[in-house]
C-alpha positions as CSV (number, residue, x, y, z in Angstrom):
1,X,-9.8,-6.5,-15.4
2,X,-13.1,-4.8,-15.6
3,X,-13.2,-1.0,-16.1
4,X,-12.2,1.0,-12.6
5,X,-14.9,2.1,-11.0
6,X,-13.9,6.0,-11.3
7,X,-12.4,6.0,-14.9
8,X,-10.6,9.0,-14.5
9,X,-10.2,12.5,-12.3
10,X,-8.2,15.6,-12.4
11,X,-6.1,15.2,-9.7
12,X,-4.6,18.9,-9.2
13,X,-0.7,18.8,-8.5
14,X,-1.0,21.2,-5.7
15,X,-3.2,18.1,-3.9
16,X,0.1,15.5,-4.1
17,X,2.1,15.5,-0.8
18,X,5.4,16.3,-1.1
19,X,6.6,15.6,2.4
20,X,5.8,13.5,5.4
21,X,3.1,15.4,7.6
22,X,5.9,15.6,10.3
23,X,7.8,18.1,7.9
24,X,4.1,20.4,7.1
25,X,4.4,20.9,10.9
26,X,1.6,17.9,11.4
27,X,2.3,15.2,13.7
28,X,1.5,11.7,12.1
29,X,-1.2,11.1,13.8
30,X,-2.7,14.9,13.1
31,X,-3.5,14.5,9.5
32,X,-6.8,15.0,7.7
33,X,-9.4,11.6,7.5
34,X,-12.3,11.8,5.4
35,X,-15.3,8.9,6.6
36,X,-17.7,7.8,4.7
37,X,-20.7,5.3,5.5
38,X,-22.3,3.2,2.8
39,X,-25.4,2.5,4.4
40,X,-26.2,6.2,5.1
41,X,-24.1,7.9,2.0
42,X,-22.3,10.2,4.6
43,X,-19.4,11.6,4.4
44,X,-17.6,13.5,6.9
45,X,-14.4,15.4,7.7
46,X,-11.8,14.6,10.7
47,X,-8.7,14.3,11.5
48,X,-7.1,11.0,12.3
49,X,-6.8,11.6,15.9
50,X,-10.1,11.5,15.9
51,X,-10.4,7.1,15.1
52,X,-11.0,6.0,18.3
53,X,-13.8,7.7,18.4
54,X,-15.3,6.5,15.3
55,X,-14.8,2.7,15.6
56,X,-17.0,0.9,18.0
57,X,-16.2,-1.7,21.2
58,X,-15.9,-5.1,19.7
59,X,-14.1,-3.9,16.2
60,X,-11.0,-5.5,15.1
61,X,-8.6,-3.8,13.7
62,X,-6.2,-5.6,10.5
63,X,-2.9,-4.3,10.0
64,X,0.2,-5.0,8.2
65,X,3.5,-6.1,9.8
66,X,5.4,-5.8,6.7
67,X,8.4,-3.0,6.7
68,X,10.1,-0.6,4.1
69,X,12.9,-1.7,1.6
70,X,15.3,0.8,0.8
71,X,14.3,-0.7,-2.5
72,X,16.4,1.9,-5.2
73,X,19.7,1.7,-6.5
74,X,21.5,3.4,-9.1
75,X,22.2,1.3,-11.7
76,X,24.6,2.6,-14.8
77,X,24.4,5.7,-16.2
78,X,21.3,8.0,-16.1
79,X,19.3,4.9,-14.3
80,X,18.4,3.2,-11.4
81,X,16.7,0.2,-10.7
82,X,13.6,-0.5,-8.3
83,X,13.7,-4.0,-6.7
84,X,10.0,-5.0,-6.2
85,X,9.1,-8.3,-5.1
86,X,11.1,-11.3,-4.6
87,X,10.2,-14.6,-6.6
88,X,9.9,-18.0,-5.6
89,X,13.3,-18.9,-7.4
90,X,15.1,-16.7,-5.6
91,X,14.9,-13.9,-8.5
92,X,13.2,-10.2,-8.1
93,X,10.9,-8.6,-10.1
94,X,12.5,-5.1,-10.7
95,X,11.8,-2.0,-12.3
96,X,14.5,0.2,-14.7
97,X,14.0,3.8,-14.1
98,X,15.8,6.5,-16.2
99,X,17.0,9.8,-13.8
100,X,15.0,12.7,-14.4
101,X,16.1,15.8,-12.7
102,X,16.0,14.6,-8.9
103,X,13.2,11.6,-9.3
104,X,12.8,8.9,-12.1
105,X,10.3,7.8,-14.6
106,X,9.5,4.9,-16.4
107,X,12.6,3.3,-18.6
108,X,11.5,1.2,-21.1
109,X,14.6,-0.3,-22.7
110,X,16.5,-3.3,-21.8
111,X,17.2,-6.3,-23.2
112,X,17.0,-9.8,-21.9
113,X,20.5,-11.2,-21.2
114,X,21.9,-7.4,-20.4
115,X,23.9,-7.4,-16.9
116,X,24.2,-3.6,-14.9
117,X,26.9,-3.3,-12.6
118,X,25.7,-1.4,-9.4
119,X,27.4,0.1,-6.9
120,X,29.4,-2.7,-4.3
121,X,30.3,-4.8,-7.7
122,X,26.6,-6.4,-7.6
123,X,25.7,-7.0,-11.4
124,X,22.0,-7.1,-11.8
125,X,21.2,-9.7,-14.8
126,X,17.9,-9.3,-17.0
127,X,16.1,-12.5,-17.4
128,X,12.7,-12.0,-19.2
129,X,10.2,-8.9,-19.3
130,X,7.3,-9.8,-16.3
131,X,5.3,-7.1,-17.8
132,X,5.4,-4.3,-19.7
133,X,7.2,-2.2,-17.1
134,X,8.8,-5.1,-14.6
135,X,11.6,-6.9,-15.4
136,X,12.2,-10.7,-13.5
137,X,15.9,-10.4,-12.9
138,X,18.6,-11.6,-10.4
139,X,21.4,-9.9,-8.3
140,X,24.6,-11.3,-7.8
141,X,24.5,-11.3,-4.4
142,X,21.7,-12.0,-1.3
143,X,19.3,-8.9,-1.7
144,X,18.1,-8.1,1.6
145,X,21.2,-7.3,2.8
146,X,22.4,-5.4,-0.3
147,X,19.7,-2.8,-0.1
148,X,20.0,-2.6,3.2
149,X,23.9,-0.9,2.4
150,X,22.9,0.2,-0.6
151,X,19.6,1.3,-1.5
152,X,17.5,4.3,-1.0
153,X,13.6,4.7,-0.4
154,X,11.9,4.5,-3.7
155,X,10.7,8.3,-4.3
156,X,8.2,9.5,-7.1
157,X,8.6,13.5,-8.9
158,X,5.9,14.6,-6.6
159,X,8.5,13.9,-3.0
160,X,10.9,16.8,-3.6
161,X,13.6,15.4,-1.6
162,X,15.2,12.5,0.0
163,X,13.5,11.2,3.2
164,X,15.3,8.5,5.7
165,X,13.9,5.1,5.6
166,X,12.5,5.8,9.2
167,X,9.9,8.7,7.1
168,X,8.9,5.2,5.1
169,X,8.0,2.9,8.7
170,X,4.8,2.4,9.8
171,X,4.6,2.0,13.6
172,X,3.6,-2.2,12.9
173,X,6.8,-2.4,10.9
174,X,9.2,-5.5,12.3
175,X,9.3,-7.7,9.0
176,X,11.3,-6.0,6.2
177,X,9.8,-6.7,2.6
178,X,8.0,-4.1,0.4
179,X,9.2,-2.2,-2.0
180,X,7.2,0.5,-0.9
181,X,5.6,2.2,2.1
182,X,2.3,0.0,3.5
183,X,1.3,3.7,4.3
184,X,-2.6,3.1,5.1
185,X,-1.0,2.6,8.7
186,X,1.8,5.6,8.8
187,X,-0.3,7.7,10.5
188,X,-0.9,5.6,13.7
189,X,1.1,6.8,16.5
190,X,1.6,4.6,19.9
191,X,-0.7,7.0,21.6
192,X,-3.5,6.1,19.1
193,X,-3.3,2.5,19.2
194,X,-3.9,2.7,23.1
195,X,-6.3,5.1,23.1
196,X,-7.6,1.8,21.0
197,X,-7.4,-0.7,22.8
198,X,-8.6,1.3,25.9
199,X,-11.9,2.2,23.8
200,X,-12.4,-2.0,23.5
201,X,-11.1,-2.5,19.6
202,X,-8.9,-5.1,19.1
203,X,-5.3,-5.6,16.6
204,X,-4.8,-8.8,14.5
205,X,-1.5,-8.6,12.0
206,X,-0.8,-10.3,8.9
207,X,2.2,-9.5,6.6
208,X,1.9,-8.6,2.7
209,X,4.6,-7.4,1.0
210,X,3.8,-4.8,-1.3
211,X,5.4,-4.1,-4.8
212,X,5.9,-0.7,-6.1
213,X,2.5,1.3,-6.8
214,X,2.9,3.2,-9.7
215,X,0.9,1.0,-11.7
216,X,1.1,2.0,-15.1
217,X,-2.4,2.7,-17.1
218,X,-5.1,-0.3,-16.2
219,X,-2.5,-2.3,-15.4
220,X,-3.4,-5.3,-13.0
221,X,-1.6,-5.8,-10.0
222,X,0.5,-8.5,-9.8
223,X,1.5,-11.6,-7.4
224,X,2.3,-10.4,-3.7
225,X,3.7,-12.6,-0.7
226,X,1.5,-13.3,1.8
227,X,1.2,-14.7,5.2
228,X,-2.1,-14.7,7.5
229,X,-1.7,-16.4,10.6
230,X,-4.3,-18.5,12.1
231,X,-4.7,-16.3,15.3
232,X,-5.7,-13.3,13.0
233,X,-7.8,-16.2,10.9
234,X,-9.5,-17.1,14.5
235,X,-9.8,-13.2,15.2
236,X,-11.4,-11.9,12.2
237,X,-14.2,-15.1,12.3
238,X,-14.7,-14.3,15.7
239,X,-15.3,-10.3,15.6
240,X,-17.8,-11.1,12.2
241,X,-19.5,-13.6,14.6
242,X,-19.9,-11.9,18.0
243,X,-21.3,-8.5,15.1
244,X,-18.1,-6.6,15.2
245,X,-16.9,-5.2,11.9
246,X,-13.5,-5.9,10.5
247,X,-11.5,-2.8,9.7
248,X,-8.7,-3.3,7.2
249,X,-5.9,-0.9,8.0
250,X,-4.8,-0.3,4.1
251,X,-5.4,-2.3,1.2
252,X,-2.4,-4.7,1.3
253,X,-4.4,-6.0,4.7
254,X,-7.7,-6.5,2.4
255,X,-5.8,-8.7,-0.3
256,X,-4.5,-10.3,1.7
257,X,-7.5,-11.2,4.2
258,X,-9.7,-11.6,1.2
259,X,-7.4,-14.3,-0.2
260,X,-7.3,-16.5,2.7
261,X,-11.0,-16.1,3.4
262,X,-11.5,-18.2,0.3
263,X,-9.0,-21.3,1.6
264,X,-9.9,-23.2,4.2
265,X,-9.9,-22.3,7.5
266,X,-8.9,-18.4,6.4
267,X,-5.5,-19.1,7.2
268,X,-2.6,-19.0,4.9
269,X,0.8,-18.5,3.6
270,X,2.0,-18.2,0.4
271,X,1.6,-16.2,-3.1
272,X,-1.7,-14.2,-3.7
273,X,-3.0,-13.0,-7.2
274,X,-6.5,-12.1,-6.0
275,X,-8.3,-8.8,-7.4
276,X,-11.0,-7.3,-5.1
277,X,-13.5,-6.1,-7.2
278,X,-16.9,-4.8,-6.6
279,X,-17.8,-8.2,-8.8
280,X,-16.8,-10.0,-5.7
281,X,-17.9,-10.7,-2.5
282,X,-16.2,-9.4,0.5
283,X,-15.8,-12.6,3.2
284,X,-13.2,-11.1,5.6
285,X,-12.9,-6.9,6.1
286,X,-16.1,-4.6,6.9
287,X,-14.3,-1.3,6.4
288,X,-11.6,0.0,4.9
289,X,-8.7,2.9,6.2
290,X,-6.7,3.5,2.8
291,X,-4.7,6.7,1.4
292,X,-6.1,8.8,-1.6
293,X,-5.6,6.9,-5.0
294,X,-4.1,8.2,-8.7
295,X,-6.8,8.3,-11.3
296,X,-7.4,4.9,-13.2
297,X,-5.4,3.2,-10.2
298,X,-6.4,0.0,-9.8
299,X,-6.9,0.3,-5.9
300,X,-10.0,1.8,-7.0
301,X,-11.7,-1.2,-7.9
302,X,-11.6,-2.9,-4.7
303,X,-12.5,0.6,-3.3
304,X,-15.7,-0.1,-5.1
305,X,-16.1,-3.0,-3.3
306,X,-16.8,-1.1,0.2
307,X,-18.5,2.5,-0.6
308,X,-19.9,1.4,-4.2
309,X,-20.0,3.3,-7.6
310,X,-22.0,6.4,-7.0
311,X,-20.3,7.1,-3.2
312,X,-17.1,6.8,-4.3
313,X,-17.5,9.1,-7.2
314,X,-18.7,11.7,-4.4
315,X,-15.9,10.9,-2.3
316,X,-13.1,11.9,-4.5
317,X,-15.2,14.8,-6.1
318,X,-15.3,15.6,-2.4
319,X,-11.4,14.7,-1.3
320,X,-10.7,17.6,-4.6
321,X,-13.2,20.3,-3.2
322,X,-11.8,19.9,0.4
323,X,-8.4,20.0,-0.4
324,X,-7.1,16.9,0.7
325,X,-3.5,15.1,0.2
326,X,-2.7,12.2,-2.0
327,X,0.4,9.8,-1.8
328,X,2.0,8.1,0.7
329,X,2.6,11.0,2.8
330,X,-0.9,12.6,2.8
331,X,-4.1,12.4,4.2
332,X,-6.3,9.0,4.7
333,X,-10.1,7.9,3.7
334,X,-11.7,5.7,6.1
335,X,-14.5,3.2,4.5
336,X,-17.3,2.3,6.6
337,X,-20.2,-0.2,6.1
């Protein structure tokens, strides 16, 4: 993978979210969005109440139906296991994680072969390292349901505490799958998607299942499910056609729009690998609403792709000076051509 567009930034700890905005006294709907405009190199302050506003009659809005896992487990002594993504074969890619204090961090043992009992009697097996970090392994038992009794959101150092998996929904959320929060789309409320509709931009859905985010070090993400449906296929050729601009609602929505858009018909199912990279053309979104990405996170590459090198740079120099909040509970950037 080519170098991320913004190598590296200091990202002060004070900046990481620790809680859900609901819990800072915010409503979900009330945090902070930064806009910027490639064509103009603006960039503005707002809060996210303030999107119906900002988008025009005729846009269409992408969003992901896919809901929260509780995707961790304990699993043996000092560790816990984060189930990931499911595999074709009916295996999961999963993560060990030693117990550090109240969070975990990166475990790097294991051997292929090794079973862990987990709580219920399941015994996780270890097949064969995926990656550095992921492990493709298989559960004794039908995994949905397990985590479902058993698991817990997956929570980094920087969330102080345990959240219910309701803090982890988004409001689009009816099919369960990702290991982690699609949380581009947490802060709309019911009240913003009609304000919406009433100001003449339209909702198409698609599903990704996301994996967990903590990408180590210039590592490349790695195959998602997928499923665009031809009425959000039909919808997004439409909106391009008629002028309207395709707004992604996180950038699960782009990979997978961007993947379909290069089959034909911009409809599909199945397994995506695609990178967006500012290498690459865009053929499905316009704009982009996303959270505030790590330093050397690959997200920042297909970032790129919409506000290019130099505005991006200004964006996160600017998202540091202003004081905004990273993670999956904090504030959001919205992209605009």
């Amino acid at each position: 993978m080519d170098a991320p567009v913004i190598a590296d930034f200091a990202l002060p700890p004070e900046l990481e979210a620790h809680e859900p905005a609901e819990a800072r006294g915010t409503p979900r709907d009330g945090v902070r969005m930064m806009v910027s405009r490639r064509h103009t190199g603006e960039i503005s302050h707002h809060r996210f109440t303030d999107l119906p506003g900002l988008l025009l009659p005729g846009d269409l809005v992408v969003i992901n139906t896919s809901g929260t896992l509780p995707a961790a487990v304990a699993c043996g002594p000092g560790l816990a296991v984060h189930f990931c993504t499911p595999l074709p074969d009916g295996s999961w890619l999963a993560e060990l994680r030693a117990r550090s204090g109240p969070a975990t961090i990166p475990y790097h043992g294991g051997l292929p072969g090794e079973e862990y009992t987990l709580p219920g009697g399941a015994v996780l097996s270890l097949r064969s390292r995926a990656t550095r970090r992921l492990w493709q392994a298989r559960l004794s038992t039908a995994v949905l349901p397990y985590l479902l009794r058993h698991g817990r959101p997956i929570r980094y150092s920087y969330v102080h505490r345990d959240w219910p998996i309701e803090a982890y929904q988004t409001v689009f959320a009816t099919r369960p799958g990702s290991a982690e929060m699609p949380s581009a789309s947490r802060p709309f409320s019911t009240g913003i998607v009609t304000r919406l509709v009433a100001a003449g931009i339209t909702f198409a859905s698609l599903t990704l299942h996301t994996g967990v985010s903590s990408l180590e070090g210039d590592e490349d993400p790695y195959p998602e499910p997928y499923d665009v449906p031809p009425g959000t296929a039909r919808l997004v050729e439409l909106t391009r056609r008629n002028g309207g601009r395709v707004i992604a609602a996180g950038t699960t929505v782009v990979r997978a729009l961007e993947t379909a858009a290069r089959l034909p018909g911009g409809a599909a199912a199945g397994w995506t690998e695609h990178i967006v990279t500012p290498a690459g053309r865009l053929l499905a979104a316009d704009g982009l609403l996303t959270g505030l990405h790590e330093p050397r996170s690959s997200h920042l590459l297909m970032l790129g792709a919409f506000a290019g090198t130099d505005l991006l740079r200004r964006c996160y120099d600017t998202a540091v000076a202003e004081r905004y909040l990273w993670h999956e509970f904090g504030d959001v950037h919205l992209l605009l051509p």
